[in-house]
Every structure is written in structure tokens, then in C-alpha cells.
N, CA, C and O atoms as a CHARMM CRD file, in Angstrom:
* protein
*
  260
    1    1 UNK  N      9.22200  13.56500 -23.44000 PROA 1      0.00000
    2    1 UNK  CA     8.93900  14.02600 -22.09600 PROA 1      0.00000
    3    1 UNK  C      7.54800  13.55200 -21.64800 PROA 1      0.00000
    4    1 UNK  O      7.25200  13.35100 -20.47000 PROA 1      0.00000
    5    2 UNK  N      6.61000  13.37200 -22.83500 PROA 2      0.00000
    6    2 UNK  CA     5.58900  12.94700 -22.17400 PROA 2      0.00000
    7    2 UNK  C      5.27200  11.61400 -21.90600 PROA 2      0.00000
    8    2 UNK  O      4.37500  11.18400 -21.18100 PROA 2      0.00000
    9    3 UNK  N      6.34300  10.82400 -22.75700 PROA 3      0.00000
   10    3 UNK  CA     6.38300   9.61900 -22.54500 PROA 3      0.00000
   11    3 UNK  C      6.84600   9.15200 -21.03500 PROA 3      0.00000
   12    3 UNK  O      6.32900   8.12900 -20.58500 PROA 3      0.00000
   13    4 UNK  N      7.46700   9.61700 -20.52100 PROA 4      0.00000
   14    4 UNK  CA     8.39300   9.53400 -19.14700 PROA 4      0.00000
   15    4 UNK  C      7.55200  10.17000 -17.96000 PROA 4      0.00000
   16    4 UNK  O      7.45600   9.71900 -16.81900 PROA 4      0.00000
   17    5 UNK  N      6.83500  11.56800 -18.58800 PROA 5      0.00000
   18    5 UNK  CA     5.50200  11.44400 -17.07300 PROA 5      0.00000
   19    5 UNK  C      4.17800  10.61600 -17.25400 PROA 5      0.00000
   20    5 UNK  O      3.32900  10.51000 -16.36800 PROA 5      0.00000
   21    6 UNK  N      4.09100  10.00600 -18.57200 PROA 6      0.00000
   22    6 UNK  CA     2.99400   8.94000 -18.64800 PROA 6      0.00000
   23    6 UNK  C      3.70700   7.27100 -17.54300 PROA 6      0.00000
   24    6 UNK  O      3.15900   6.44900 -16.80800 PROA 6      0.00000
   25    7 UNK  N      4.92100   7.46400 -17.94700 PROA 7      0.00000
   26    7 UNK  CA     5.30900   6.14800 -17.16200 PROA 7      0.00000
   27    7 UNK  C      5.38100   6.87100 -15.67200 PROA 7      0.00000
   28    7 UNK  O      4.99300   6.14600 -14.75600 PROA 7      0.00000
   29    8 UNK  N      5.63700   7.63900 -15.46000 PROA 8      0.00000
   30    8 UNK  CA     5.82100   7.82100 -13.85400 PROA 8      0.00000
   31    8 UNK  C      4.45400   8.01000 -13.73900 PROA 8      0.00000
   32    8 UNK  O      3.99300   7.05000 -13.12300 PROA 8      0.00000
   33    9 UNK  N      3.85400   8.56100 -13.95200 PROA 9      0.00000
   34    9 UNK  CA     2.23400   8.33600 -13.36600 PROA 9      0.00000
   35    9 UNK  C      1.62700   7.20400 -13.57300 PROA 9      0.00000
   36    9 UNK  O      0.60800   7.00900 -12.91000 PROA 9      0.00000
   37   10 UNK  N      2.10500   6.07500 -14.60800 PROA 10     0.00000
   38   10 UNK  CA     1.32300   4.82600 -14.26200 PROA 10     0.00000
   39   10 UNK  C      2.20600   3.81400 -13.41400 PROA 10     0.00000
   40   10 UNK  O      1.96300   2.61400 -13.29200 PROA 10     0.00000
   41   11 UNK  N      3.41600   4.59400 -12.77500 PROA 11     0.00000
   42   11 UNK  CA     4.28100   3.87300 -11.91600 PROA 11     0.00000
   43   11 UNK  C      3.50500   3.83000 -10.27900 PROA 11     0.00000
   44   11 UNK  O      3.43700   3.00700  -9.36600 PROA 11     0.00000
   45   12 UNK  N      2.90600   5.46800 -10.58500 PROA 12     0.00000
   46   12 UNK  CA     2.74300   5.71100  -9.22900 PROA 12     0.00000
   47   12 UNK  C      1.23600   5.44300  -8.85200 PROA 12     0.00000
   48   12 UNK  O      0.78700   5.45800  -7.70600 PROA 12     0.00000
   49   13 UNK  N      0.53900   5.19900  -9.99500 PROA 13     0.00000
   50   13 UNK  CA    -0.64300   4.38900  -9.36700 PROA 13     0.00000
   51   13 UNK  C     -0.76100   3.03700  -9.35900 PROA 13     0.00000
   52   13 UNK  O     -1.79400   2.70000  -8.78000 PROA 13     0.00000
   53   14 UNK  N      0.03100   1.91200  -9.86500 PROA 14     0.00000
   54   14 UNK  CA     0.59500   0.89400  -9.54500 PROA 14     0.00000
   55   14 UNK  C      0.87300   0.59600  -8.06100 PROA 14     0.00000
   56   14 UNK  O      0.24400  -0.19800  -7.36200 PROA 14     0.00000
   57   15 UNK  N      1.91000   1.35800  -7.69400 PROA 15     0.00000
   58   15 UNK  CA     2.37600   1.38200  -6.65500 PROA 15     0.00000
   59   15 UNK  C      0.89900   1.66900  -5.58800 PROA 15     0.00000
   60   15 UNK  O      0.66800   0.79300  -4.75500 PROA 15     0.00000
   61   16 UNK  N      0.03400   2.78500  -5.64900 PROA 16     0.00000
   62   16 UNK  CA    -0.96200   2.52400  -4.90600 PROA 16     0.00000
   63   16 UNK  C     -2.10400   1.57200  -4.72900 PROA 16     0.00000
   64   16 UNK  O     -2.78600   1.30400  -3.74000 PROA 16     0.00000
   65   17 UNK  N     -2.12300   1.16400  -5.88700 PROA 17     0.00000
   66   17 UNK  CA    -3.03300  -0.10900  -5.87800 PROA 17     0.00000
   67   17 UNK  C     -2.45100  -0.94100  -5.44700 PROA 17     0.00000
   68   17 UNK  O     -3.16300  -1.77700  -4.89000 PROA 17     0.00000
   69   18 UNK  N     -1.08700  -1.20000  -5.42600 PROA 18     0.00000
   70   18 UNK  CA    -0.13000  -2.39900  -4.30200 PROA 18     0.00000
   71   18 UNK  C     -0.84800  -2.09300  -2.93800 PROA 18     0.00000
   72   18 UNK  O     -1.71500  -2.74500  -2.35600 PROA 18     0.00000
   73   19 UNK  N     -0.37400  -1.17700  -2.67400 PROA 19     0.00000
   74   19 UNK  CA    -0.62600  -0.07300  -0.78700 PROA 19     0.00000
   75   19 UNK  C     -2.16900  -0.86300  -0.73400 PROA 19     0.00000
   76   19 UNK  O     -2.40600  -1.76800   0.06700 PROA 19     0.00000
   77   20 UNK  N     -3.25600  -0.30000  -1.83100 PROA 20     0.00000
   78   20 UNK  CA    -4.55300  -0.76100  -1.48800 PROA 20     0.00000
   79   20 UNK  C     -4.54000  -2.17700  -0.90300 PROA 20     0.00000
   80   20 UNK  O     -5.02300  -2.61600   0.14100 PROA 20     0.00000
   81   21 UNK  N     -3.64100  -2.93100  -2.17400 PROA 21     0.00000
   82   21 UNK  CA    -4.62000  -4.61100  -1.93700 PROA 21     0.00000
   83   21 UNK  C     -3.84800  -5.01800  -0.66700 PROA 21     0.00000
   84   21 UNK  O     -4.72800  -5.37700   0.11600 PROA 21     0.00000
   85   22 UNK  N     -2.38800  -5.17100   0.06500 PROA 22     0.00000
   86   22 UNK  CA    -2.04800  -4.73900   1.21300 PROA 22     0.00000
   87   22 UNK  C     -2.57900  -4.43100   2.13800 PROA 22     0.00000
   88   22 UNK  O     -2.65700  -5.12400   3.15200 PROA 22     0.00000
   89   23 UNK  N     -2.98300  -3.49900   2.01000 PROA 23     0.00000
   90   23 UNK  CA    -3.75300  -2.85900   3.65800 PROA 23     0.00000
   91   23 UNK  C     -5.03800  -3.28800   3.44100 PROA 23     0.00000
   92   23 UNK  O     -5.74700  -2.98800   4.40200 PROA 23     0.00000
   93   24 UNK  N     -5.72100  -3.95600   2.43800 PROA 24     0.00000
   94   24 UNK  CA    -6.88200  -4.25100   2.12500 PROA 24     0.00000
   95   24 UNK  C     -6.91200  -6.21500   3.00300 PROA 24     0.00000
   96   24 UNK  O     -7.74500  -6.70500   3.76500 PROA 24     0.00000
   97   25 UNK  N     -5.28100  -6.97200   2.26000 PROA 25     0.00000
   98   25 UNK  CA    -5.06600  -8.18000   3.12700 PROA 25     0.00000
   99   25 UNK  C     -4.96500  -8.41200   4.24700 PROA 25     0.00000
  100   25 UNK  O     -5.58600  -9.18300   4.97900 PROA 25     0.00000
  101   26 UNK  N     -4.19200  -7.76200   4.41400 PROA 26     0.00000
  102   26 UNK  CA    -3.72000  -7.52000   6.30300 PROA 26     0.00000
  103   26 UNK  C     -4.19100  -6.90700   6.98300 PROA 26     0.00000
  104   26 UNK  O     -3.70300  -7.01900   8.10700 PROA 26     0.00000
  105   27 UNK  N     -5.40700  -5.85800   6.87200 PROA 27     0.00000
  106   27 UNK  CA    -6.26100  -5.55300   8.19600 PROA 27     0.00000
  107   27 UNK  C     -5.97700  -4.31000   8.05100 PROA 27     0.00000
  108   27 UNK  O     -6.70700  -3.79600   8.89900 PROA 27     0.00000
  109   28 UNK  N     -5.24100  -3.22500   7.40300 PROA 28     0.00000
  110   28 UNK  CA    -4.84000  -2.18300   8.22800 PROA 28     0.00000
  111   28 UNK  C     -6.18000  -1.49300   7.58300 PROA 28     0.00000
  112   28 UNK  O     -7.06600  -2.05200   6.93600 PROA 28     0.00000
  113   29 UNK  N     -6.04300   0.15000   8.02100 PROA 29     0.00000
  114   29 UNK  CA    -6.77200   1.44400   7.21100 PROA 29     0.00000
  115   29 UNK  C     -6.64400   1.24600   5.30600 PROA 29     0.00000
  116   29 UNK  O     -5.59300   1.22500   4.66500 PROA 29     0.00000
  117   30 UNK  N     -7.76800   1.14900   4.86700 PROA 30     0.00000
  118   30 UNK  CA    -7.47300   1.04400   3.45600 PROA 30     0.00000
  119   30 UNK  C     -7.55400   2.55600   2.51200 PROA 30     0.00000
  120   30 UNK  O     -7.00200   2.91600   1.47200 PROA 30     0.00000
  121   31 UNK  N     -8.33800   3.07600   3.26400 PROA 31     0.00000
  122   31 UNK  CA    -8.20200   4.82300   2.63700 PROA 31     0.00000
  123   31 UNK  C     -6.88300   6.01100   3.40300 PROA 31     0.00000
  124   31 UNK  O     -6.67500   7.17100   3.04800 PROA 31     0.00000
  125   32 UNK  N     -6.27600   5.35200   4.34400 PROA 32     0.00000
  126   32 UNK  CA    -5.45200   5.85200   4.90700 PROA 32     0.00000
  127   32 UNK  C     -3.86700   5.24600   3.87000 PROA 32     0.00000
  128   32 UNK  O     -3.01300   5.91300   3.28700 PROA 32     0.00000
  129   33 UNK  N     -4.00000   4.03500   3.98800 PROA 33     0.00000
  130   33 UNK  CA    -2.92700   3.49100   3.23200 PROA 33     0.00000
  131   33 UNK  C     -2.74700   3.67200   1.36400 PROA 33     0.00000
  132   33 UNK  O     -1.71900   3.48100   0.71400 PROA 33     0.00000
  133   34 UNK  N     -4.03400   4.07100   0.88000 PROA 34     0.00000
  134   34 UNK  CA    -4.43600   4.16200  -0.43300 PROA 34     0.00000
  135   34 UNK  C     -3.64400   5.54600  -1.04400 PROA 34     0.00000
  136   34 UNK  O     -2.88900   5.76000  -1.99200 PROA 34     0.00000
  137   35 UNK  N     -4.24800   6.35600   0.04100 PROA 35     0.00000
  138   35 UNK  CA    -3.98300   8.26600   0.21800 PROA 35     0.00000
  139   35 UNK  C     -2.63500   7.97600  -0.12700 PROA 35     0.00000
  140   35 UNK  O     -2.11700   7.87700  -1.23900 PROA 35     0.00000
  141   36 UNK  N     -1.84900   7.78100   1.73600 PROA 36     0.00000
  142   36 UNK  CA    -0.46800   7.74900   1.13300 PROA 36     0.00000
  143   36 UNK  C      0.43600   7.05000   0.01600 PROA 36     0.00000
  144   36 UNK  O      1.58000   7.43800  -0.22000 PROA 36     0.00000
  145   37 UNK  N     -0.08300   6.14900  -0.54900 PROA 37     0.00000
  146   37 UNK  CA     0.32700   5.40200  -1.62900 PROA 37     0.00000
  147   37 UNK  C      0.18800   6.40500  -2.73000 PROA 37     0.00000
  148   37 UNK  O      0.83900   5.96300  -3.67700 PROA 37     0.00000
  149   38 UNK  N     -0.24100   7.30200  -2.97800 PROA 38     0.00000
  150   38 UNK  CA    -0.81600   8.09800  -4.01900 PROA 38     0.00000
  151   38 UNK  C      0.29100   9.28600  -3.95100 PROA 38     0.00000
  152   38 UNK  O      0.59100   9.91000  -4.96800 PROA 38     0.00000
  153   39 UNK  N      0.81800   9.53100  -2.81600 PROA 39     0.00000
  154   39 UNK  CA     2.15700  10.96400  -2.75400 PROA 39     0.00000
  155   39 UNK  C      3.00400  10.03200  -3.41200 PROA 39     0.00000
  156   39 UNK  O      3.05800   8.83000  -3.15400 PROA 39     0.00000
  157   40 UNK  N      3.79100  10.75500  -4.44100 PROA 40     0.00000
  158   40 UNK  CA     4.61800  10.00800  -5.04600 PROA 40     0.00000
  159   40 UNK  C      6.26300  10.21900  -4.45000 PROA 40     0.00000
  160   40 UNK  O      6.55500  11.34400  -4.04400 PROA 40     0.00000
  161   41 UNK  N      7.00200   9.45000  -4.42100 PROA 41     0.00000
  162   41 UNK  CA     8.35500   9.13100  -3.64700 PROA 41     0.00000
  163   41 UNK  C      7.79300   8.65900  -2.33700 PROA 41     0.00000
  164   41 UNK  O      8.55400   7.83900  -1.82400 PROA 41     0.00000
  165   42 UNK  N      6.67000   8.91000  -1.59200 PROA 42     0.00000
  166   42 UNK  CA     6.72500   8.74300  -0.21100 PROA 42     0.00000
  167   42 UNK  C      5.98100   7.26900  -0.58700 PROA 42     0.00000
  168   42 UNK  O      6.21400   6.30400   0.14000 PROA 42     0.00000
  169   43 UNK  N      5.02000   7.12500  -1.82600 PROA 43     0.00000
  170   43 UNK  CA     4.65000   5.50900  -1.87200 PROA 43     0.00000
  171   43 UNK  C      5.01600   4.79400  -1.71500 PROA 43     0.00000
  172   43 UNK  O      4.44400   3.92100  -1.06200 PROA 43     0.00000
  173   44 UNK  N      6.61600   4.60700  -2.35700 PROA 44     0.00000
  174   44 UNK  CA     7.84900   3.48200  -1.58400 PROA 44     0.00000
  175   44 UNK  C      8.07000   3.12000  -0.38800 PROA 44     0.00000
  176   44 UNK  O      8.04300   1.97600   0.06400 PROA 44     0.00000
  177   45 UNK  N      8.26600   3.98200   0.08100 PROA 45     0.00000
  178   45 UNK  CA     8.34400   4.04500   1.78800 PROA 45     0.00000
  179   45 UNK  C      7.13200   3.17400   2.31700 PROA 45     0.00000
  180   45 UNK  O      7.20800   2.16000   3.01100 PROA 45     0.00000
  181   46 UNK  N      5.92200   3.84200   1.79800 PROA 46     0.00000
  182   46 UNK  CA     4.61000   3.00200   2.58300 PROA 46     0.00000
  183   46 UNK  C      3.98500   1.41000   1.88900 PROA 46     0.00000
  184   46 UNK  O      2.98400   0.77100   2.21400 PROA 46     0.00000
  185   47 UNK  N      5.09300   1.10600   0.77100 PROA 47     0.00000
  186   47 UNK  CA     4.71600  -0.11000   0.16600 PROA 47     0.00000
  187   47 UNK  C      5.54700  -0.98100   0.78400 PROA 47     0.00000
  188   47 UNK  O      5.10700  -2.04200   1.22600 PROA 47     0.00000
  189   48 UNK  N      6.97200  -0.60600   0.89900 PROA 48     0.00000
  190   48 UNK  CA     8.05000  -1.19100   1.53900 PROA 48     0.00000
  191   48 UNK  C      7.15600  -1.69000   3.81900 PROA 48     0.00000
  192   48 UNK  O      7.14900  -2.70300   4.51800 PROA 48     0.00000
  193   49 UNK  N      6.79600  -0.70400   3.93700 PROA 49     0.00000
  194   49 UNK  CA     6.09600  -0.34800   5.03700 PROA 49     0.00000
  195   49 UNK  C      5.05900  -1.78600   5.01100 PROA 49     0.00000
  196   49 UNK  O      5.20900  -2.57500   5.94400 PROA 49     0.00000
  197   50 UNK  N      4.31200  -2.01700   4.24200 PROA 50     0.00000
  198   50 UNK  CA     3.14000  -2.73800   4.14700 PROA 50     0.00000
  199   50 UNK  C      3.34000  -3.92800   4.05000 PROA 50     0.00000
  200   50 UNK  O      2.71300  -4.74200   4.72800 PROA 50     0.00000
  201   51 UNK  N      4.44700  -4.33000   3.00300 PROA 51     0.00000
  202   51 UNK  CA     5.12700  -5.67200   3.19700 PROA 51     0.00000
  203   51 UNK  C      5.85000  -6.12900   4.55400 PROA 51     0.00000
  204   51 UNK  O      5.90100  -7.34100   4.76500 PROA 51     0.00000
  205   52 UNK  N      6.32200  -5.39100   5.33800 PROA 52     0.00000
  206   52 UNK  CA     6.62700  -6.00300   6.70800 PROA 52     0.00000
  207   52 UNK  C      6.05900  -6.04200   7.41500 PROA 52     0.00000
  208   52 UNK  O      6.51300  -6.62800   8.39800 PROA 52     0.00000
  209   53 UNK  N      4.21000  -5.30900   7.56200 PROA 53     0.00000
  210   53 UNK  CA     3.82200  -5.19000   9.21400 PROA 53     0.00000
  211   53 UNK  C      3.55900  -6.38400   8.93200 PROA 53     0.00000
  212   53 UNK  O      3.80100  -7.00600   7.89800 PROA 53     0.00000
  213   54 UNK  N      2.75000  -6.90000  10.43500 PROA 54     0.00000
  214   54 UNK  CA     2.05300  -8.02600  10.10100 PROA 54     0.00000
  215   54 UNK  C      0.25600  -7.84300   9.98600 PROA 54     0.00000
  216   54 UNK  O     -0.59100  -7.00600  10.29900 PROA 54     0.00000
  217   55 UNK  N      0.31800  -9.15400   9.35100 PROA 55     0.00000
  218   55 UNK  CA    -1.23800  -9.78100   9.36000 PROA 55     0.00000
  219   55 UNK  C     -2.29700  -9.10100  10.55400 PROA 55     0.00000
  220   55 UNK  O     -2.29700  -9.76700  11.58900 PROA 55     0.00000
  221   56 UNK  N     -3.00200  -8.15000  10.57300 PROA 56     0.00000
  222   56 UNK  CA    -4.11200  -8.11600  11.39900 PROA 56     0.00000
  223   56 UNK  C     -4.71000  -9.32700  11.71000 PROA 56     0.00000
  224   56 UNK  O     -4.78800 -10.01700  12.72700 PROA 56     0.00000
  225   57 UNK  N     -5.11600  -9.40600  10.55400 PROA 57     0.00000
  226   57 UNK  CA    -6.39900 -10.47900  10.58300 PROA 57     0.00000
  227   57 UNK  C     -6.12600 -11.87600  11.00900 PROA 57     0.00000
  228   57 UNK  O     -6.99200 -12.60600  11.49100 PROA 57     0.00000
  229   58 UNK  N     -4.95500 -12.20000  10.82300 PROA 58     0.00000
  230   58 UNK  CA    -4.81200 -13.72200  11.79500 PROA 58     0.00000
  231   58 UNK  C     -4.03900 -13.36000  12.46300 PROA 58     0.00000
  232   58 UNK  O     -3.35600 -14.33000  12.79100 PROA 58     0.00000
  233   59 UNK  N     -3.53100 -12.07400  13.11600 PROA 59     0.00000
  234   59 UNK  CA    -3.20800 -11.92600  14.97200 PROA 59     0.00000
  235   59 UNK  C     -4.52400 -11.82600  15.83800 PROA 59     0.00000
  236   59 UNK  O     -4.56600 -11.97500  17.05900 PROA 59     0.00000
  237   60 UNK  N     -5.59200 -11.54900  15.01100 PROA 60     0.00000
  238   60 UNK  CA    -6.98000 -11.51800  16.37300 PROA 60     0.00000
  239   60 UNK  C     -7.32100 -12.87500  16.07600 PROA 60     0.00000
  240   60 UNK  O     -7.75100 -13.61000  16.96600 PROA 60     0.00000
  241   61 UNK  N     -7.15000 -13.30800  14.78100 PROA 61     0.00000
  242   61 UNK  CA    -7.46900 -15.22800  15.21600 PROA 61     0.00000
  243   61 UNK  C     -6.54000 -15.68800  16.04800 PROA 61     0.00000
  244   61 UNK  O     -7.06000 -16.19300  17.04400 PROA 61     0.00000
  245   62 UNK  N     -5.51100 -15.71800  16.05000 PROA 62     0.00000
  246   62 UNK  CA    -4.50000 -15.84700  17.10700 PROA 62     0.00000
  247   62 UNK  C     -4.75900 -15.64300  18.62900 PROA 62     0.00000
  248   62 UNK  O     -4.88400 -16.52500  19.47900 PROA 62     0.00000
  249   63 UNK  N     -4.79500 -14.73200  18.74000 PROA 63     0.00000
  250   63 UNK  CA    -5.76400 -14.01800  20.22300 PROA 63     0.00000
  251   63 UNK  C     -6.99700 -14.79500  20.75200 PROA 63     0.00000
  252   63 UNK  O     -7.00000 -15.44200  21.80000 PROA 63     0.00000
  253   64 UNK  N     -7.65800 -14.70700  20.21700 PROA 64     0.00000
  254   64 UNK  CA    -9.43700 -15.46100  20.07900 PROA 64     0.00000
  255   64 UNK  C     -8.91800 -16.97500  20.34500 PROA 64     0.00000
  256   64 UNK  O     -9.60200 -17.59400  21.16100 PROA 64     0.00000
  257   65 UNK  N     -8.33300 -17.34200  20.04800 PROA 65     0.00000
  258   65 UNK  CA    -8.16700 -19.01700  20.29900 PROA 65     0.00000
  259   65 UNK  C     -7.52100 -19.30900  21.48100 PROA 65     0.00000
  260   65 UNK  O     -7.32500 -20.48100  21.80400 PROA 65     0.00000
């Protein structure tokens, strides 16, 4: 048993350090996206979430030009 909440807890901070480097690439909130990455079941949702928005950071280069 403890083997199985050692893996789900190093599942679920995995999963937030995904959320981090994500919202850390693409522009978004990085302590907003970090947080929710950290509720566990709802991390999926916001990792799945992170892989589709888009790029901040080269839509205002986009803009600017």
C-alpha cells in the first residue's frame, strides 16, 4: 500500500512539473498553473489543458510585427 501512494504521489508531482514547464513555455500564469497541477485528478485536466492553448509568447510577436 505504500508502495502505490509513493507512486501516486510521484505521479502527481510529475504531472505538475509538466503544468510548470508549460505555462512556464507558453506565457501563461506559472503559480496559477503549478497550484492547479498539484490537485490531484484535476492535474490531468489542466495538463491536457496546457498542451492545446496556444503560445503566448509568439502570438504578441505575431501582433508586434
Amino acid at each position: 500500500m505504500l508502495s502505490l501512494s509513493l507512486f501516486l504521489l510521484l505521479a502527481n508531482l510529475l504531472i505538475a512539473y509538466q503544468c510548470y514547464r508549460y505555462a512556464n513555455t507558453k506565457g501563461y500564469p506559472v503559480k496559477l498553473f503549478t497550484g492547479l497541477g498539484l490537485l490531484p485528478y484535476f492535474n490531468l485536466v489542466v495538463w491536457v489543458y496546457l498542451l492545446f492553448l496556444p503560445n503566448l509568447t509568439t502570438a504578441k510577436n505575431i501582433e508586434q510585427a
